[in-house]
RODO-2510 file (C-alpha; in nm, 4 decimals, decimal comma):
residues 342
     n   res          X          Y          Z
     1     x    -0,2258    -3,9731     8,7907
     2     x    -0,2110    -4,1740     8,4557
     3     x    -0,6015    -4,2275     8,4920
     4     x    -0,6800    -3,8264     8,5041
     5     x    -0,4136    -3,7800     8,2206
     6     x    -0,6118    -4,0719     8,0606
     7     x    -0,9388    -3,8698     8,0919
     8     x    -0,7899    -3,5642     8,0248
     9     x    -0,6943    -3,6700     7,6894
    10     x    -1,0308    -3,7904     7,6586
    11     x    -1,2216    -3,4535     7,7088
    12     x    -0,9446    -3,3329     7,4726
    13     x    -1,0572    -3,5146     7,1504
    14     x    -1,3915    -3,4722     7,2163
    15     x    -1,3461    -3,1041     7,1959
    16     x    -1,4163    -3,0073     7,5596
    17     x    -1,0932    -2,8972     7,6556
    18     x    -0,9760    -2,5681     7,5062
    19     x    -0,6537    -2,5101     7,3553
    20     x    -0,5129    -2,3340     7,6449
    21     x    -0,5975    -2,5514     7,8473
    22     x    -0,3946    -2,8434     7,6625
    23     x    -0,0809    -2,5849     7,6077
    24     x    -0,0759    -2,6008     7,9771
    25     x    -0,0771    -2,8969     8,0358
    26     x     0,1625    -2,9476     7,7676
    27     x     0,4135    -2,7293     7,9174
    28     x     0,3673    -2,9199     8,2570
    29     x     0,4496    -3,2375     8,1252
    30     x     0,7659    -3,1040     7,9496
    31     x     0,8848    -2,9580     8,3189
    32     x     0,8300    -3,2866     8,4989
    33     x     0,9693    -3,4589     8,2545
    34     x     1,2702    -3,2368     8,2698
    35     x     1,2595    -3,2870     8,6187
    36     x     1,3343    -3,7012     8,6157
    37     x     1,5696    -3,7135     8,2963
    38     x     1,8091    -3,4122     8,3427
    39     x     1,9639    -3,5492     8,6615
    40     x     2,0214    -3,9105     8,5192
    41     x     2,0629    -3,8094     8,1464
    42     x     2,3797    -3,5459     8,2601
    43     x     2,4776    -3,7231     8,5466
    44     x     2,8565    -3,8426     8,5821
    45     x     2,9561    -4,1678     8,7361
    46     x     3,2162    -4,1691     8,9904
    47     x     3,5305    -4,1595     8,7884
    48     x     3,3275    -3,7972     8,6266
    49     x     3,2771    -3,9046     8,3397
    50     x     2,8988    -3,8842     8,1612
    51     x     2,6784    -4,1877     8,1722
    52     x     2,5522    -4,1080     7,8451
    53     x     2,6825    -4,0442     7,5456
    54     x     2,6820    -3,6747     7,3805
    55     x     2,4567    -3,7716     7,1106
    56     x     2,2071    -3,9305     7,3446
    57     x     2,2686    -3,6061     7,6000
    58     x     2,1500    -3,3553     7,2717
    59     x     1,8953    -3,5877     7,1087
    60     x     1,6625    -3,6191     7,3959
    61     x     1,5942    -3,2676     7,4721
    62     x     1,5450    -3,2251     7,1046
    63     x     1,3155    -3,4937     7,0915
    64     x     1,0914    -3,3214     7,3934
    65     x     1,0970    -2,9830     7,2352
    66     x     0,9600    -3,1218     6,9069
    67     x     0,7192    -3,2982     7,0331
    68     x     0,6203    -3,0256     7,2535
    69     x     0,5527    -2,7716     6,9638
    70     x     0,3953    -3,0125     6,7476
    71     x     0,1812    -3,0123     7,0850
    72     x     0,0982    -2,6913     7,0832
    73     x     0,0707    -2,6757     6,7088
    74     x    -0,2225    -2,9477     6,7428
    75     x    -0,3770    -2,8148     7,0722
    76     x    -0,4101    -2,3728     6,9068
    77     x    -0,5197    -2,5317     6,5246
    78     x    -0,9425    -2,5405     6,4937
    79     x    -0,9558    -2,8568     6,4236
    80     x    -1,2884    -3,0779     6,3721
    81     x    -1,3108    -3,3689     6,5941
    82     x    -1,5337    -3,6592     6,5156
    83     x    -1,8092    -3,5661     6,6991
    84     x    -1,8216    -3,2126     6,5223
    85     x    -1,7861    -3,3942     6,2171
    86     x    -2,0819    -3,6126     6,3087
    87     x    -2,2943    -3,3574     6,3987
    88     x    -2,2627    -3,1294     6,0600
    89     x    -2,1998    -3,3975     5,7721
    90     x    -2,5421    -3,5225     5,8579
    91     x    -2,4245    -3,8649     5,7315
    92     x    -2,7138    -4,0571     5,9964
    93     x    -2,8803    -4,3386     5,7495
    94     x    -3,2100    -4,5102     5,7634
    95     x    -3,0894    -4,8333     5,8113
    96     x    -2,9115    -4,6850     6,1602
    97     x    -3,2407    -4,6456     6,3072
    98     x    -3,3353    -4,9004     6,5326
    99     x    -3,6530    -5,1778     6,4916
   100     x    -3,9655    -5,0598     6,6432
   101     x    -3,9874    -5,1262     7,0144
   102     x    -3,6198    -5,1812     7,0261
   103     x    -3,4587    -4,9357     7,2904
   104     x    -3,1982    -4,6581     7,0481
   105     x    -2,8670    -4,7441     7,2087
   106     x    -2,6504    -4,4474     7,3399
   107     x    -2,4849    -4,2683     7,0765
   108     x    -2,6889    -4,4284     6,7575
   109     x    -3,0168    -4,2794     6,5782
   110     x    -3,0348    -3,9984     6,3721
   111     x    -2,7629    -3,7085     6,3875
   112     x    -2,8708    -3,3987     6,5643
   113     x    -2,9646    -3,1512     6,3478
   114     x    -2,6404    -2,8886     6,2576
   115     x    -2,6364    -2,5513     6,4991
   116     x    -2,8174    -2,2506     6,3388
   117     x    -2,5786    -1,9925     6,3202
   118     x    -2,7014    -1,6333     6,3481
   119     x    -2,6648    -1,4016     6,0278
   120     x    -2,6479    -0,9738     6,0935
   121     x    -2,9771    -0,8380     5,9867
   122     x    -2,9867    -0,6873     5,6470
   123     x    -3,0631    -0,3479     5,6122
   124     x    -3,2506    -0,1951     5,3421
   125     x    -3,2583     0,1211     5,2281
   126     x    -3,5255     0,3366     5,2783
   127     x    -3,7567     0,3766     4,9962
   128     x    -3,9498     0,6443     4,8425
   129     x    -4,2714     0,7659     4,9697
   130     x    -4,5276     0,5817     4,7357
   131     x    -4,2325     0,3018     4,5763
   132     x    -4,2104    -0,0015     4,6396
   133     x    -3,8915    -0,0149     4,4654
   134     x    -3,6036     0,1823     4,3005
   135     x    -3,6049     0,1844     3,9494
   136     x    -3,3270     0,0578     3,7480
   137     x    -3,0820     0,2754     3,5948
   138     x    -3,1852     0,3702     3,2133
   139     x    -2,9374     0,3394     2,9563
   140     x    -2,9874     0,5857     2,6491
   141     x    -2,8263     0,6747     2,3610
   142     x    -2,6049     0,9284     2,5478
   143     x    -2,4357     0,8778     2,8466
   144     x    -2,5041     1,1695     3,0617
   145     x    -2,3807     0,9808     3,3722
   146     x    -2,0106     0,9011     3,2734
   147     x    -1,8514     0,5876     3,3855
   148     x    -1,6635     0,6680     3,7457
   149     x    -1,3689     0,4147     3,6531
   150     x    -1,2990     0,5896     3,3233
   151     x    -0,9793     0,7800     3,2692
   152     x    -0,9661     1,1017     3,5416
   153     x    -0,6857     1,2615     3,3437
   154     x    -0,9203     1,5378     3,2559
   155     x    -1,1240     1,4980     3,5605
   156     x    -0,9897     1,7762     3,7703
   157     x    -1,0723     2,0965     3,5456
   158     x    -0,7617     2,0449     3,2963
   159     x    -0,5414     2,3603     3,2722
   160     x    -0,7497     2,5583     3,5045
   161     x    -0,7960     2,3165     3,7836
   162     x    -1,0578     2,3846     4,0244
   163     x    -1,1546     2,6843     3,8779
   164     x    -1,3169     2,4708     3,6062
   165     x    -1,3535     2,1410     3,7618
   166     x    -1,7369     2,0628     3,8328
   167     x    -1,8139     1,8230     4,0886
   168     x    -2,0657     2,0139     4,2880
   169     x    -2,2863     1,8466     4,0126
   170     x    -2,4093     1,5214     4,1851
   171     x    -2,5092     1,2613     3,8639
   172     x    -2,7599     0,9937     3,8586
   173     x    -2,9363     0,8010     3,6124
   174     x    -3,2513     0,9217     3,4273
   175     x    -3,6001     0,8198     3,4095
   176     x    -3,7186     0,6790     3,1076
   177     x    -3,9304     1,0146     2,9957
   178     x    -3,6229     1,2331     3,0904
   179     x    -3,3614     1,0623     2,9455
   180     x    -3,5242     1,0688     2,5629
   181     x    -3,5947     1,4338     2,6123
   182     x    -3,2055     1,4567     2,6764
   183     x    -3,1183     1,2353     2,3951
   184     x    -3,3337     1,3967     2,1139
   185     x    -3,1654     1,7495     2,3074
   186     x    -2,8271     1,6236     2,2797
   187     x    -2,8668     1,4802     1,9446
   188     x    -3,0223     1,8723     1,8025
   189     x    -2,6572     1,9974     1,9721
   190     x    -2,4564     1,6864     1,7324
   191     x    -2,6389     1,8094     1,4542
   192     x    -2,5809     2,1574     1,5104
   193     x    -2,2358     2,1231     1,5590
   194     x    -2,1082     1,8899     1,2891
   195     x    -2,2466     2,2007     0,9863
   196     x    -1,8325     2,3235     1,1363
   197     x    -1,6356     2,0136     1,1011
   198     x    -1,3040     2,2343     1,0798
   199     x    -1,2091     2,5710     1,1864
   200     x    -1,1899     2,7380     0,8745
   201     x    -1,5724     2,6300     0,8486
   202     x    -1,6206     2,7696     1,2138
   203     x    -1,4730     3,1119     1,0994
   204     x    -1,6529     3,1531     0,8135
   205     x    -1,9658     3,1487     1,0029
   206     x    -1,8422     3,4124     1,2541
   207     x    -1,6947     3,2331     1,5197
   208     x    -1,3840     3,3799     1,6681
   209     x    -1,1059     3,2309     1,8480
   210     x    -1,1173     3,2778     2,2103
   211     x    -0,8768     3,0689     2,3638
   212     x    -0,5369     2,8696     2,2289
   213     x    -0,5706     2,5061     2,2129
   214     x    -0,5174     2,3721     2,5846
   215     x    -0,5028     2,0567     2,7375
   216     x    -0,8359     1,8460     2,8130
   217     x    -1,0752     2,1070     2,6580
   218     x    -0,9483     2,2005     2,2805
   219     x    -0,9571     2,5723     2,1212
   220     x    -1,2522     2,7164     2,1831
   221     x    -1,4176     2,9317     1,9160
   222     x    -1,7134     3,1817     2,0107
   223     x    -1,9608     3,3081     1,7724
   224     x    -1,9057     3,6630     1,8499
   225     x    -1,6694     3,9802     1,8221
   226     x    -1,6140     4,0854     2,1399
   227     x    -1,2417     4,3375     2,0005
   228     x    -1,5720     4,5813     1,9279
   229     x    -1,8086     4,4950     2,1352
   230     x    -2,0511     4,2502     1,9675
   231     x    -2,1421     3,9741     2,1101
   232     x    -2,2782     3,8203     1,8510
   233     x    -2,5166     3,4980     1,9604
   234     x    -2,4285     3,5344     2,2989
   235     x    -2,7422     3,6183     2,5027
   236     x    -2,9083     3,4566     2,8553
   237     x    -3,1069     3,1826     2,6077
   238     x    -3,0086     2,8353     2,5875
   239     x    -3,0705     2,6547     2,2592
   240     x    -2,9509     2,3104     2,2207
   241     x    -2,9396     2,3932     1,7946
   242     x    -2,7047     2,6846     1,8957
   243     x    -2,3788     2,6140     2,0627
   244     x    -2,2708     2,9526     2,0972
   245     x    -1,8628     2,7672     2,1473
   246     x    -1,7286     2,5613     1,9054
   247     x    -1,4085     2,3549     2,0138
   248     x    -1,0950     2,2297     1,7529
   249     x    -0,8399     2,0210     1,8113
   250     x    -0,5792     2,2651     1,7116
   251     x    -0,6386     2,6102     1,5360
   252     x    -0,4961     2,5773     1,2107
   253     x    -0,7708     2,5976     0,9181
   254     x    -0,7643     2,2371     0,8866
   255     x    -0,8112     2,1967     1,2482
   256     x    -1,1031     1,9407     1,3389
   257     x    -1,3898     1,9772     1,5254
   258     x    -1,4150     1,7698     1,9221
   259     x    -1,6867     1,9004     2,0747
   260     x    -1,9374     2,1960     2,1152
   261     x    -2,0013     2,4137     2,4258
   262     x    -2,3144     2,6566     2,5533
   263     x    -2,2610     2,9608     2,6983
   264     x    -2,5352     3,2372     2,8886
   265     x    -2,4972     3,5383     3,0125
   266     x    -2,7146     3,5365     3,3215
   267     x    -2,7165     3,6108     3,7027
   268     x    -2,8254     3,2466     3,7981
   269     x    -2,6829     2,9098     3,6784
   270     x    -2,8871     2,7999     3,3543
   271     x    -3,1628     2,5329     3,3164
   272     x    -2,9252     2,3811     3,0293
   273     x    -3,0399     2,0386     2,9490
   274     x    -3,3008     1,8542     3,0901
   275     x    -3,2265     1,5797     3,3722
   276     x    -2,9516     1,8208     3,5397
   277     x    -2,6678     1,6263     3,4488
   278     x    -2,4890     1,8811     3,2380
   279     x    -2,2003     2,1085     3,4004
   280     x    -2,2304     2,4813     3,3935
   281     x    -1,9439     2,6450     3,5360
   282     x    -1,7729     3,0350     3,5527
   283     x    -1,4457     3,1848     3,5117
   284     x    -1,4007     3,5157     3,7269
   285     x    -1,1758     3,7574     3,6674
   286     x    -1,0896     3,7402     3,3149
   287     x    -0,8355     3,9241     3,0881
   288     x    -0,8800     3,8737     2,7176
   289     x    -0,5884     3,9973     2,4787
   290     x    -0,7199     4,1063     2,1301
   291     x    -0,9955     3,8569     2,1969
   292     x    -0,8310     3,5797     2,3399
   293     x    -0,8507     3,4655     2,7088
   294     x    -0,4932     3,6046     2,8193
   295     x    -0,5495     3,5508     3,1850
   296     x    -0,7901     3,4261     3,4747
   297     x    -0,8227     3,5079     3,8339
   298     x    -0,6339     3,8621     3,7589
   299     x    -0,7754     4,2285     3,8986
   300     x    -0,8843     4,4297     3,6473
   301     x    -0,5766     4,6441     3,6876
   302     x    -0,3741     4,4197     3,5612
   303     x    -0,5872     4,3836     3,2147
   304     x    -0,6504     4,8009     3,1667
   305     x    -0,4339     4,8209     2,8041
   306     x    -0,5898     4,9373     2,4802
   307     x    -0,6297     4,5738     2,3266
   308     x    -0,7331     4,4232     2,6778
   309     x    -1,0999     4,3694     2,8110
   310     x    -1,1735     4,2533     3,1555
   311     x    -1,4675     4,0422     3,3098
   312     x    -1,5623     3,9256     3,6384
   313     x    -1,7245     3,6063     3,5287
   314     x    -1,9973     3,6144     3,7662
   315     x    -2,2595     3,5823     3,4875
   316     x    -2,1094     3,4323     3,2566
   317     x    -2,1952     3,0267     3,2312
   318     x    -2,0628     2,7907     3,0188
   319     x    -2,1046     2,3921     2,9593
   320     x    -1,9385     2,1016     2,7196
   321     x    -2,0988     1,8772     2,5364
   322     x    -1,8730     1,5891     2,4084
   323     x    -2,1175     1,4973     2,0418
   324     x    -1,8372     1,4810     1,7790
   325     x    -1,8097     1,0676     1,6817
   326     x    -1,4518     0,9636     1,7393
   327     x    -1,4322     1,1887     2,0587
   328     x    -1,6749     1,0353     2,2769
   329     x    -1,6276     1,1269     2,6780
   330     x    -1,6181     0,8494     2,8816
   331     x    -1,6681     1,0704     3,1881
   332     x    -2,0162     1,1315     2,9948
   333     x    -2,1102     1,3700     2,7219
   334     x    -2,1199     1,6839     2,9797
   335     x    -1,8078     1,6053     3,1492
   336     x    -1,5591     1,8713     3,2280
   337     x    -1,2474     1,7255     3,0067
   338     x    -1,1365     1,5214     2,7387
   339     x    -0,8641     1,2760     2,8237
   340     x    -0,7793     1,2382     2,4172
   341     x    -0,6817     1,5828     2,4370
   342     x    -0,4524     1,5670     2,7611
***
């Protein structure tokens, strides 16, 4: 018996016995143990008293059950026996090799060389017809893009939720050619836009207030008179050096500008800017009070007074375009809202 244990142990350190395997045994040992001591250890002699003291009696099976879980501990842990260690440090030396014609005794000579083990296959993604490779992303002078970790305060259409939010617009980074005919676009609409720094300057050029000053988007000023009919600038053309919307922190004279904003009266969404990254949306159903957006999403029953007009939006398109310095968008420059003005 102590010879097999003796062997046992052997296959143990060399890592050919599995952990269950040891736990088993472990637990075997602990039983036969058990099995000789309990008798003698809590035995009485013949006047009935113990043979042992009560210490003694409550140490020993303590004892056992510690060294049985450190045991266990020892046989479940993935630890690296010596010859694992010998076979991946790859610490075999020159000077370990035997002379020529001298037979390489068992278990000296070089170190066999460490497994190989297997990696997944990388995948690539499909390229192109005609690339060999994706281009990298440009960077120009204005984001069109927007950073998808920025600040989504404004992300989700701002005080008219879906009904303004854009993300059926999927954007992606330019090529070169594109992105500086956007830029030089985009720079025309800064430009264009700073001649109304306030709103008194907006007003005196005939733009009109058209809604109050709302969260994420600003008061937004159109270049027309729509209380009789004259819509002013407002046509199906899209000009980059004519933002038909202005948009003002605030609407008091004084008011500054934040941003500009195209709008086209058309059946179909608008070409807009070149590259596609810019968001043209629609509001249906609209109710405007002496010229002011009063309502959205309303029949127009409920907008039939003498000083109300009603649309239904369906060709009607409008777009942002964040330009003014000091209220840069870092959701891009076409992005929906502004968090500054949250």
């Amino acid at each position: 018996m102590i010879g097999g244990l003796s062997s046992f142990f052997a296959l143990a350190v060399e890592g050919r016995v599995g952990p269950a395997a040891i736990a088993t045994l472990a637990i075997t040992g602990v039983g036969a143990i058990a099995a000789l001591i309990v008798p003698t250890l809590y035995g009485r002699d013949a006047s009935g008293l113990s043979r042992f003291s009560a210490g003694l009696r409550l140490g020993v099976p303590g004892a056992v059950i510690v060294l049985t879980v450190v045991a266990l501990v020892v046989a479940a842990s993935d630890g690296t026996t010596p010859e694992r260690l010998a076979v991946t440090s790859g610490s075999a030396h020159d000077h370990d090799a035997p002379a020529p014609g001298e037979p390489t005794p068992i278990g000296s000579g070089p170190a066999a060389p460490a497994p190989t083990v297997p990696r997944a296959p990388v995948i690539a993604e499909a390229m192109p017809a005609g690339q060999d490779s994706l281009p990298p992303p440009v960077v120009g002078k204005w984001d069109t893009v927007g950073n998808p970790f920025a600040d989504q305060t404004c992300a989700d259409g701002g005080p008219f939720g879906g009904d303004h939010s854009h993300g059926h617009v999927h954007k992606a980074p330019l090529d070169q050619a594109t992105q500086t005919a956007v830029d030089t676009q985009v720079d025309t609409a800064q430009a264009s836009a700073l001649r109304y720094p306030t709103v008194a300057a907006a007003e005196a050029a005939g733009y009109r207030l058209t809604t109050t000053d709302l969260s994420c988007i600003a008061a937004h000023y159109v270049r027309w008179d729509i209380t009789v009919d004259d819509w002013g600038t407002v046509d199906a053309t899209f000009d980059p050096a004519d933002p038909e919307i202005l948009l003002y922190d605030g609407t008091a004279p004084s008011s500054p500008l934040v941003g500009a904003s195209y709008l086209a009266l058309t059946e179909t969404k608008p070409e807009g800017f070149v590259g596609g990254n810019d968001d043209w949306y629609r509001h249906l159903w609209m109710c405007l009070t002496d010229g002011v957006v009063s309502g959205l999403g309303v029949p127009s029953t409920a907008c039939d007074g003498l000083n109300q007009r009603w649309f239904s939006g369906h060709d009607i398109w409008m777009a942002h375009a964040w330009v003014v310095p000091g209220y840069e968008n870092r959701l891009g420059v076409f992005a929906d809202g502004l968090g500054k003005l949250a």
